[in-house]
N, C-alpha and C positions, 0 to 999 in steps of 0.2 A: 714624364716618367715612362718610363719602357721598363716593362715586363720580360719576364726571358717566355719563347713561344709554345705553348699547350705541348706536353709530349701527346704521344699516340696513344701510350697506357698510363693511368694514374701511378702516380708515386709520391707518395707522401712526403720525403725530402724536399720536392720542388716545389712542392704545394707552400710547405714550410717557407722556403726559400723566396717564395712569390709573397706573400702573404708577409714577410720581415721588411722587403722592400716596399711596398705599400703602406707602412706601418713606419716608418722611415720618412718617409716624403709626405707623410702628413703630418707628423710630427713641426716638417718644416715650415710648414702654409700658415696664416695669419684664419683666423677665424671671425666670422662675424658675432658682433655681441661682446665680443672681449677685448682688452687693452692690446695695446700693439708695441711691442717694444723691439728696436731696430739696434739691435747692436750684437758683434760688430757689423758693419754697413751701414749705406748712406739713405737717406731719404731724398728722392730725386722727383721733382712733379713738373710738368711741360706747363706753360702759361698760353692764352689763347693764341698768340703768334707763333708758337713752338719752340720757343725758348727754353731748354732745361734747365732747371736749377739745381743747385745740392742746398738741403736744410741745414743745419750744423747749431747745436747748442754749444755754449764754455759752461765751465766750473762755476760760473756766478749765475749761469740762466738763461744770458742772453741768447737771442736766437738771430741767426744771418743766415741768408743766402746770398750764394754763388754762383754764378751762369756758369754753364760747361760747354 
């Protein structure tokens, strides 16, 4: 995340304005303690060789991986 950079005098709009982006990009981030639900996007995890994979569930449940 980037920030817009400190003005020289305070001004409450940028403050504003910092502070919605911040408030934005957390909204984003997965949290520890809570469920994790990935959608839209993929679920991608490396194997000890460095293999990437994609997770991928269907409509019955099942679960497959992909190498990428």
């Amino acid at each position: 995340m980037r920030l817009p950079p400190s003005p020289a005098v305070y001004i409450q709009r940028d403050d504003q304005t910092a502070r919605s982006m911040a408030e934005k990009a957390d909204m984003e981030n997965h949290k520890r303690g809570r469920d994790v639900e990935i959608s839209p996007g993929r679920l991608i995890i490396k194997s000890p060789d460095g293999t990437r994979w994609s997770i991928e569930v269907d409509n019955s449940g099942t679960v497959s991986a992909s190498s990428l």
